[in-house]
BAMI-621460 format. One record per residue (C-alpha): residue in one letter; x, y, z. Coordinates in pm, 1 decimal. Last residue first. Layout:
<A; <X; Y; Z>> ...
***
This chain:
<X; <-506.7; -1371.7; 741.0>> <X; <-408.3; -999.8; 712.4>> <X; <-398.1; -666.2; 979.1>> <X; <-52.6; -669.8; 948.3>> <X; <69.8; -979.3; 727.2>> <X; <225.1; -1238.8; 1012.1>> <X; <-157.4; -1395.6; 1104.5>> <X; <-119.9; -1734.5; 894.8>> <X; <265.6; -1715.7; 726.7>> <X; <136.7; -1906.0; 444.7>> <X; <-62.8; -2189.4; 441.3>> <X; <-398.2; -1991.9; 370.5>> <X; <-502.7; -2278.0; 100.9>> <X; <-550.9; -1998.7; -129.4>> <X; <-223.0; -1818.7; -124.2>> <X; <-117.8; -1615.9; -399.3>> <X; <-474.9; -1547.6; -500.2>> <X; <-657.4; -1568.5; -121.0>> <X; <-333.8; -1324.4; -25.9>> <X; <-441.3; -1095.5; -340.4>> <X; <-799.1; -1063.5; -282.8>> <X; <-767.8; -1027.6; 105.4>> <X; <-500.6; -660.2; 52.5>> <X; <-732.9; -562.7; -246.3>> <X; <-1075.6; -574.5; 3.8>> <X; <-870.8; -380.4; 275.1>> <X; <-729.3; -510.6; 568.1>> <X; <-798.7; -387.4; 934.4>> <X; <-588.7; -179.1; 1110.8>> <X; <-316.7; -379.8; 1338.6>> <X; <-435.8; -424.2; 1732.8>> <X; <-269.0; -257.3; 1973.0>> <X; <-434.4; -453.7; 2317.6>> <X; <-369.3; -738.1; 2090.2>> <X; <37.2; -674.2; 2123.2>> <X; <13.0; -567.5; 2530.2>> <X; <-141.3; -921.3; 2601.1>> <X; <135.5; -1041.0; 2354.5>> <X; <421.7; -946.1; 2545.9>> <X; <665.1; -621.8; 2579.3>> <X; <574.6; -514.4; 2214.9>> <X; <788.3; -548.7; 1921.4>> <X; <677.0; -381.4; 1519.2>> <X; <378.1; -243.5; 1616.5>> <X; <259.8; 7.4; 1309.6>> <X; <144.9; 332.9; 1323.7>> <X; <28.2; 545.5; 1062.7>> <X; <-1.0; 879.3; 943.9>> <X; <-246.6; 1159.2; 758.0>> <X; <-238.1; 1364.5; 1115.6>> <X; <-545.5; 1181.1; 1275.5>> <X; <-410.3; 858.2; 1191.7>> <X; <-98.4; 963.3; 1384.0>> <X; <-315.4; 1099.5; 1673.7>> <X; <-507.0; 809.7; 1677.2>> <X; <-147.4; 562.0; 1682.8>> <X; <-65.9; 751.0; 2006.4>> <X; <-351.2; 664.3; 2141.3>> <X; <-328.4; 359.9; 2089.5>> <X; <49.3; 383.0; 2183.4>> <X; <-57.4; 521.7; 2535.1>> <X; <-345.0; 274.6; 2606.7>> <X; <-138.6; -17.3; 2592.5>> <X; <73.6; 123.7; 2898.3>> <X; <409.7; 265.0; 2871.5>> <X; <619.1; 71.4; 3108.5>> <X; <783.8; -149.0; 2877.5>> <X; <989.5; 128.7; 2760.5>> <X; <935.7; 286.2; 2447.1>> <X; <1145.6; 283.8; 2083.2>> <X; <1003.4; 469.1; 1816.8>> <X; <1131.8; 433.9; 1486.7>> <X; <1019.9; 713.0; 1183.1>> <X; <917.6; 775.4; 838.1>> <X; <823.7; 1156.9; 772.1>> <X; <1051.2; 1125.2; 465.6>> <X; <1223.3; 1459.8; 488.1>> <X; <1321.0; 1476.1; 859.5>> <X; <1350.4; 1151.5; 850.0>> <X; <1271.0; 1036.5; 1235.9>> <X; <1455.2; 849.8; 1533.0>> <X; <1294.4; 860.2; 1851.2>> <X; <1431.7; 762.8; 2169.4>> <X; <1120.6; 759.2; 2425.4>> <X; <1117.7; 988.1; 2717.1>> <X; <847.2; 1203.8; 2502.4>> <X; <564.2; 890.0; 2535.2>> <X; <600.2; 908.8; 2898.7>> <X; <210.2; 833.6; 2903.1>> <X; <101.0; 1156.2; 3097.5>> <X; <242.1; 1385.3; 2783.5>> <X; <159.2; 1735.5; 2938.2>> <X; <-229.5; 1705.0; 2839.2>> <X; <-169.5; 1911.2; 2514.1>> <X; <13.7; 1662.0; 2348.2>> <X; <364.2; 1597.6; 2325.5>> <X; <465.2; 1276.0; 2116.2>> <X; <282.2; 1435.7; 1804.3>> <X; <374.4; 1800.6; 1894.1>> <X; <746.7; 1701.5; 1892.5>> <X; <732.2; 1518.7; 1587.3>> <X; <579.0; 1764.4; 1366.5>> <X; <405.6; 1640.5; 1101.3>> <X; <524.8; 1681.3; 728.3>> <X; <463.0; 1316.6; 669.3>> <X; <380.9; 1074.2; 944.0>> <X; <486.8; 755.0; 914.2>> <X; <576.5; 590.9; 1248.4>> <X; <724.8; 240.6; 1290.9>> <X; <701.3; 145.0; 1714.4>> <X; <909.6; -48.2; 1914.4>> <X; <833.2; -113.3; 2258.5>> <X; <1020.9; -306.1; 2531.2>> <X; <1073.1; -602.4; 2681.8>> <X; <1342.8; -709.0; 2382.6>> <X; <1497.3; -354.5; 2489.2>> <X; <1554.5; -184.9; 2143.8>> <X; <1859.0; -181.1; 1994.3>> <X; <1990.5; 175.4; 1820.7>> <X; <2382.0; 18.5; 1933.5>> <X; <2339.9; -255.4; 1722.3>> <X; <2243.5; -91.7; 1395.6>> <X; <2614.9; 2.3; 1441.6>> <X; <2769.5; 319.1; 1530.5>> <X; <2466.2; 629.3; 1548.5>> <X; <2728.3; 915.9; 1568.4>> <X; <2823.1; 734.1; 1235.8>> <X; <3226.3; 849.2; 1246.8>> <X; <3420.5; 1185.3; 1055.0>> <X; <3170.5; 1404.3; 1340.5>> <X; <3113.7; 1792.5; 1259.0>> <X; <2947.0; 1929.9; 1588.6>> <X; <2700.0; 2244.2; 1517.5>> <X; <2544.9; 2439.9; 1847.9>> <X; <2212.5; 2639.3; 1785.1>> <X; <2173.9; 2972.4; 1828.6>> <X; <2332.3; 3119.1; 1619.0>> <X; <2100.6; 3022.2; 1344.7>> <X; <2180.3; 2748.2; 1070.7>> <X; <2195.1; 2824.9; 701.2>> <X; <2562.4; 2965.4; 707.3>> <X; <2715.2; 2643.6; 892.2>> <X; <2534.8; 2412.7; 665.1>> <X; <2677.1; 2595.9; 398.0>> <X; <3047.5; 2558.6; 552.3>> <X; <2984.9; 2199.8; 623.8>> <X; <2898.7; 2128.7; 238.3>> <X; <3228.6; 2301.4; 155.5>> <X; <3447.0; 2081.2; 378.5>> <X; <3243.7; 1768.1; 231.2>> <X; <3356.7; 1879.7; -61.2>> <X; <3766.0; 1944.1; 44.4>> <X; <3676.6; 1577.4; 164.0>> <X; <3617.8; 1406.8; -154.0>> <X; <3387.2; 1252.3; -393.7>> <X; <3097.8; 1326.0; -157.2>> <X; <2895.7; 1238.2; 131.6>> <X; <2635.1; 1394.3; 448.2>> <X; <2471.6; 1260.6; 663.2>> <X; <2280.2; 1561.2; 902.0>> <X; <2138.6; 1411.9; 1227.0>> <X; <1959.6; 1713.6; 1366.8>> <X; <1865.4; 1686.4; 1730.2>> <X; <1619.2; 1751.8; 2029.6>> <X; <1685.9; 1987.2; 2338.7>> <X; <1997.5; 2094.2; 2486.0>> <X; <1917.2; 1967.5; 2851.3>> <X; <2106.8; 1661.9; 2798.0>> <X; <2495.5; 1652.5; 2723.0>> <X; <2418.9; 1532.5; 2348.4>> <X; <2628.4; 1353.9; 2105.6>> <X; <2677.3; 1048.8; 2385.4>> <X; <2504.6; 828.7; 2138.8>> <X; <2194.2; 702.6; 2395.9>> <X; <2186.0; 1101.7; 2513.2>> <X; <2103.6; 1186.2; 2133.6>> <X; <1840.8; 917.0; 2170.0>> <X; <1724.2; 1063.7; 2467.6>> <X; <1673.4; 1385.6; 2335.2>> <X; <1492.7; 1339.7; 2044.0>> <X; <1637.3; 1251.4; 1748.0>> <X; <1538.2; 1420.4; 1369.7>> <X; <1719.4; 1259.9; 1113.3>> <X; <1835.4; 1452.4; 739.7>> <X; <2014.8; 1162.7; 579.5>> <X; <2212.4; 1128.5; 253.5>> <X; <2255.0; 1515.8; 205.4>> <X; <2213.4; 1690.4; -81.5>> <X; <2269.0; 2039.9; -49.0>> <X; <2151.1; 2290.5; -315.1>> <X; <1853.9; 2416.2; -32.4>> <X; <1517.9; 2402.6; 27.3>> <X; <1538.1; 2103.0; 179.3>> <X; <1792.3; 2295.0; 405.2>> <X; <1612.5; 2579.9; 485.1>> <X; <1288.0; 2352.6; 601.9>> <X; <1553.4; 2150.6; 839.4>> <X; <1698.6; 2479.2; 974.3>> <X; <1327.0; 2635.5; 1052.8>> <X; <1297.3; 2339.6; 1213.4>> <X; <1609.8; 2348.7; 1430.3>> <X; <1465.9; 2712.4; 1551.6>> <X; <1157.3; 2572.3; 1635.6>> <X; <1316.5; 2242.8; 1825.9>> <X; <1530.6; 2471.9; 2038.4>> <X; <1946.9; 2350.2; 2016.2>> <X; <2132.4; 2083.1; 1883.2>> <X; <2290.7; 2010.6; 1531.6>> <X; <2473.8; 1705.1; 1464.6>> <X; <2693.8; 1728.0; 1119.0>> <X; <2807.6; 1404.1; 1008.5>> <X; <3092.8; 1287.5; 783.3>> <X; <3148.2; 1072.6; 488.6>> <X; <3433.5; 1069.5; 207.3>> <X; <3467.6; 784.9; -73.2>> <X; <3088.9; 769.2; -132.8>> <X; <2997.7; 379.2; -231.1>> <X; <2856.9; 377.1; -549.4>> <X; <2538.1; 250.5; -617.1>> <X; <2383.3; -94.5; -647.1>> <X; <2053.2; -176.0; -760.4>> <X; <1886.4; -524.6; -629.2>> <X; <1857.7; -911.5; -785.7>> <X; <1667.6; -1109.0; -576.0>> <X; <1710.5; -1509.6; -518.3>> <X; <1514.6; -1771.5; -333.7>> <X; <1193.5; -1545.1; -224.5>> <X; <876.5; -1772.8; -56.0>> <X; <535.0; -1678.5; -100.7>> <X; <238.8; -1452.1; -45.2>> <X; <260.2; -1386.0; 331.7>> <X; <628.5; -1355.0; 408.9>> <X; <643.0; -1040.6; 551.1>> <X; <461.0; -853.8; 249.0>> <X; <671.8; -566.6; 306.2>> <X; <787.7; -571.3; -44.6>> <X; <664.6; -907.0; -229.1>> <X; <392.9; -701.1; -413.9>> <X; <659.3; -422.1; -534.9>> <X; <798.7; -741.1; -720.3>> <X; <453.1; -809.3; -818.3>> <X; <407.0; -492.9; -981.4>> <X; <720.9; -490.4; -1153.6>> <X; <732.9; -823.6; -1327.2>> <X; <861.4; -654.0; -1651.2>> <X; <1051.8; -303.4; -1557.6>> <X; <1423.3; -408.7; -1750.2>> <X; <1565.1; -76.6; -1746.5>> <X; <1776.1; -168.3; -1374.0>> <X; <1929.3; -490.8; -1579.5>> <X; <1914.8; -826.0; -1401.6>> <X; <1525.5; -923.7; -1460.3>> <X; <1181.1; -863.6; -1378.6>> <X; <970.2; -1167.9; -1194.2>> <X; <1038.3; -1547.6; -1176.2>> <X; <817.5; -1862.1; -1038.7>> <X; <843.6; -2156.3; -923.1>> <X; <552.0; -2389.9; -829.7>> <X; <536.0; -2552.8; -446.0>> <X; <216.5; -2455.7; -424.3>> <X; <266.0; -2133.6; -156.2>> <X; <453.3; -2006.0; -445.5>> <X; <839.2; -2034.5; -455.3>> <X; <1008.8; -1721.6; -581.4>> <X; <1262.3; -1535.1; -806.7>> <X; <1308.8; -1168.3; -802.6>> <X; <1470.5; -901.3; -1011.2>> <X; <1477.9; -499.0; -980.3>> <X; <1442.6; -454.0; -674.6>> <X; <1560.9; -102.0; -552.6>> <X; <1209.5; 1.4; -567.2>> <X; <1087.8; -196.5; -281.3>> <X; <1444.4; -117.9; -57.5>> <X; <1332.8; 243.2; -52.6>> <X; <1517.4; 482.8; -316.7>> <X; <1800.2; 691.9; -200.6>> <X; <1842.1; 1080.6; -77.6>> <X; <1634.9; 1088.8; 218.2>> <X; <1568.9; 675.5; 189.9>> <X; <1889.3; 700.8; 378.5>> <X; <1703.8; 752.5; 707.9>> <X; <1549.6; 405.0; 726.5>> <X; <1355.1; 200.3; 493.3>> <X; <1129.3; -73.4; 617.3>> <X; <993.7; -336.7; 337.2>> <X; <948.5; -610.1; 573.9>> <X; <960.2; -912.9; 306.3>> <X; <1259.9; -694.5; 112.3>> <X; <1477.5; -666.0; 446.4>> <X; <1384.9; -1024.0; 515.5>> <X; <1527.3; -1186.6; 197.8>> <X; <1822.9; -902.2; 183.7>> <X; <1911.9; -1122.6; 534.4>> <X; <1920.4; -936.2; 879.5>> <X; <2222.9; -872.9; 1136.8>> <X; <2183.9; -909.8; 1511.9>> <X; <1955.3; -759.8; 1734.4>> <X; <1751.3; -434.8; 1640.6>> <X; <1705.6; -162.3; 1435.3>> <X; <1708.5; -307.6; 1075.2>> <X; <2008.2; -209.1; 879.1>> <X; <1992.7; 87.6; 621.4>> <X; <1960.1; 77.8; 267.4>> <X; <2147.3; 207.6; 23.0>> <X; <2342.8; -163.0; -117.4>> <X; <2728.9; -46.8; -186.4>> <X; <2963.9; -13.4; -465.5>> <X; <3361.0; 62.6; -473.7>> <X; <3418.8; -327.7; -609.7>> <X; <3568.3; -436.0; -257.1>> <X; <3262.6; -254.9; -83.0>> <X; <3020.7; -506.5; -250.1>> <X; <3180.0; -804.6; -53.7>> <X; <3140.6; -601.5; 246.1>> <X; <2820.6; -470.9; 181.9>> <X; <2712.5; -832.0; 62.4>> <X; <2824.0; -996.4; 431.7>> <X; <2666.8; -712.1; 678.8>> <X; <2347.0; -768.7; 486.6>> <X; <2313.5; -1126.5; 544.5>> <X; <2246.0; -1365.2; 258.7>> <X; <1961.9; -1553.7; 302.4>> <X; <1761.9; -1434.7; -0.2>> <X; <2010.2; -1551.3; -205.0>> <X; <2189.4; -1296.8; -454.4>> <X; <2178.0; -1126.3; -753.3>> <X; <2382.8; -787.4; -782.3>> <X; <2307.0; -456.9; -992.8>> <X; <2536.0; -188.5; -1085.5>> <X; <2560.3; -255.3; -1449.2>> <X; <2928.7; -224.9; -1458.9>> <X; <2965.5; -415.9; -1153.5>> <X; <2747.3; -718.1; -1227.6>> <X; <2795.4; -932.7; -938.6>> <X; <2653.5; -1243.4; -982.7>> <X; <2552.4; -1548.5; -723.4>> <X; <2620.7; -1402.8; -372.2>> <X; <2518.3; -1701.2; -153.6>> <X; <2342.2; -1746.3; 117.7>> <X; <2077.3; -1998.2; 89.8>> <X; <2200.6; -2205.5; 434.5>> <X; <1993.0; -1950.1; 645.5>> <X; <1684.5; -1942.5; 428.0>> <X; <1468.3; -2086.7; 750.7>> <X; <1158.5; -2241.5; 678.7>> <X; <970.8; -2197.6; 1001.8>> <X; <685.0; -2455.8; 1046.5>> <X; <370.2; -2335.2; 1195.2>> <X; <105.1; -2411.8; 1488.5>> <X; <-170.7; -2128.7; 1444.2>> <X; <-236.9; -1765.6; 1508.4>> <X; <128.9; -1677.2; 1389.9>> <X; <262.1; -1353.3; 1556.9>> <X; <204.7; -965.3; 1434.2>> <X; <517.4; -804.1; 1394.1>> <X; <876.1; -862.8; 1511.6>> <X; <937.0; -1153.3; 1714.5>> <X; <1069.2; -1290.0; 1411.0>> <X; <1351.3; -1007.6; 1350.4>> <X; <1687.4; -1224.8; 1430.4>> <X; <1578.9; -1494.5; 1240.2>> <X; <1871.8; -1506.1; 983.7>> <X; <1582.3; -1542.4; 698.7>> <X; <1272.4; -1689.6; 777.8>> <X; <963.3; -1815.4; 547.9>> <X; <637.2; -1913.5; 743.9>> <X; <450.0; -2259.7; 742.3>> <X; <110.4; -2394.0; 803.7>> <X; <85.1; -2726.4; 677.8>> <X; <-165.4; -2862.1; 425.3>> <X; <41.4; -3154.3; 389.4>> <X; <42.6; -3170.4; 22.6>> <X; <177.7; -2812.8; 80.7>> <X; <406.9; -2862.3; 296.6>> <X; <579.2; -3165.3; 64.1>> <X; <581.8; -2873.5; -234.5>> <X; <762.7; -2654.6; -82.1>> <X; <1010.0; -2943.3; 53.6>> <X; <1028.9; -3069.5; -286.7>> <X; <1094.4; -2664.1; -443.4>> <X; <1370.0; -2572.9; -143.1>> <X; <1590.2; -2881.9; -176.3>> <X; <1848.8; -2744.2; -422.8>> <X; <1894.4; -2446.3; -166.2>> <X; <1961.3; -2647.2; 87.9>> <X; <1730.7; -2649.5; 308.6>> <X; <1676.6; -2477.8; 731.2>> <X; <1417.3; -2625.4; 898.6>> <X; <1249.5; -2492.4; 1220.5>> <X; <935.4; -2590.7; 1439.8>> <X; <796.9; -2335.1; 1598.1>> <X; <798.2; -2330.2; 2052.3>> <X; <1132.8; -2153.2; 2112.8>> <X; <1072.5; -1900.6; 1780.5>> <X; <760.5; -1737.5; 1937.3>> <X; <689.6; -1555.0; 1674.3>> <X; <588.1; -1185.4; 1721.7>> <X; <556.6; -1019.3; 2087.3>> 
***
């Protein structure tokens, strides 16, 4: 299941008091684990051992917007929902997308999970929108990496080191990300209809002039979830697209219209047919898987040969079309056995498969998380030495 946040010990610092207590943990050679909002703990592998959570919650503050530059420094506890809205007053935004799941997330534990969602289709992951980081080692020593301009490249490496590193190698204070500007016109095009003839769409429209922000396959049920689907009409294109102005958008639609077969029926929508990140929620007794398989095809991967005995096709998928980076959500019903399996297959196909929220932790070690390499050890025994950190959070880690 992840961290059982009932039974851990929380403390949430002032920002001025993050370096003593640091420090304090570490004289005590106790195991602790940064946090942001804490709505994503029982994600992931849990802690093997007792451990403190050091919650960033009252680090939330937007320190320097530099609009011209199109960059913004903040505190690793700041939620999400907060900076787009304070960004949104400028005409800028933060690409990413929110977390699927309960309640909003900090920037602190979008960068320590490093998941990207369907807008990495046209914009960069959350890793290479960092440009600037500064961090508490497991020691209690600060330390700073890169800088506030998007040239500026020094510190790279261990800024793309801190990027899904779910809070193994040290503790973020402030990170200072890309901005871009925020589209004045949206809309969506959902397109329905036989999954070979909506492939042959999806391979037209790479191929294309159009630059859409998103390109998602859903399967059925999702589309059902969204009420953008009647059932029976087969899997779904999720089409984002944005521009300067509508008459654009207008034209994009039109090309859209000429690239896709009879066939298959187009909706134009002005609102997210997804609505907020709370409405993609997975059941908290449920599964939820993180797929990458690029240039597979979905349908074959969650319907093999045997006729799918697991149920594995009844669960709502959500997949870049592009990006072969995908969510999985599952009832609590499918057995172990089924996303092992299921993980084989994506192995199999150049993939992976991570488990992000199983039903209970009997069904989490039935899955266990691949191995770690030799690089993967040598840089948590540098960072962390003392194995404080986060003991058992980094996949497959100490």
């Amino acid at each position: 299941m992840g961290v059982d946040t009932t039974a851990t010990p929380v403390v949430k610092p002032e920002p001025g008091e993050l370096g003593e207590l640091v420090r304090d943990l570490c004289s005590a050679r106790r195991h602790w684990m940064p946090s942001g909002l804490g709505n994503h703990l029982h994600w992931g592998p849990s802690v093997s051992v007792e451990t403190t959570t050091l919650s960033m919650a009252r680090c939330n503050r937007l320190l320097e917007h530099a609009v011209s530059d199109f960059t913004v420094t903040v505190e690793a506890g700041l939620p999400l929902q907060v900076l787009q809205q304070e960004l949104g007053r400028t005409g800028q935004w933060l690409a990413v997308d929110p977390p699927p799941g309960e309640g909003d997330s900090s920037i602190g534990g979008l960068v320590a999970r490093g998941i990207s969602g369907g807008l990495q289709h046209r914009y960069p992951g959350i890793r290479d929108q960092l440009i600037g980081l500064s961090l508490w080692r497991a020691d209690g020593v600060a330390a700073k990496a890169g800088g506030r301009v998007v040239k500026n490249v020094a510190g790279y490496d261990l800024m793309r080191l801190f990027s899904g590193s779910w809070g193994s190698l040290g503790l973020m204070q402030t990170l200072t990300l890309r901005t871009y500007p925020l589209p004045p016109a949206r809309c969506w095009a959902l397109v329905q209809g036989p999954f070979a003839e909506l492939a042959r769409l999806r391979a037209a429209l790479l191929r294309s002039s159009l630059t859409p922000e998103r390109v998602d396959w859903w399967s059925e049920s999702l589309a059902r979830r969204h009420r953008c689907s009647d059932g029976g009409a087969g899997p779904l294109l999720c089409i984002g697209l944005a521009s300067i102005a509508s008459q654009a958008l207008d034209d994009q639609l039109a090309a859209l219209s000429r690239l896709a077969p009879s066939c298959l029926r187009l909706e134009a929508a002005e609102q997210d047919p997804s609505g907020s990140a709370a409405a993609w929620q997975p059941e908290r007794g449920g599964w939820l898987l993180r797929l990458g398989c690029p240039g597979a095809d979905p349908v074959a991967l969650l319907d093999p040969v045997s006729g799918d005995p697991h149920g594995l096709t009844g669960g709502e998928l959500c997949w870049g079309a592009a990006t072969g980076l995908a969510d999985l959500r599952l009832a609590a019903s499918v057995r172990p056995a089924a996303v092992a399996d299921l993980r084989r297959r994506c192995r199999a196909a150049g993939g992976f498969l991570v488990v992000l929220q199983a039903p209970d932790q009997a069904a989490r070690e039935a899955v266990p998380s691949t191995p770690p390499d030799a690089v993967s050890l040598a840089i948590k025994a540098a960072f962390d030495p003392l194995k404080l950190l986060s003991p058992g959070r980094l996949p497959g880690g100490p």
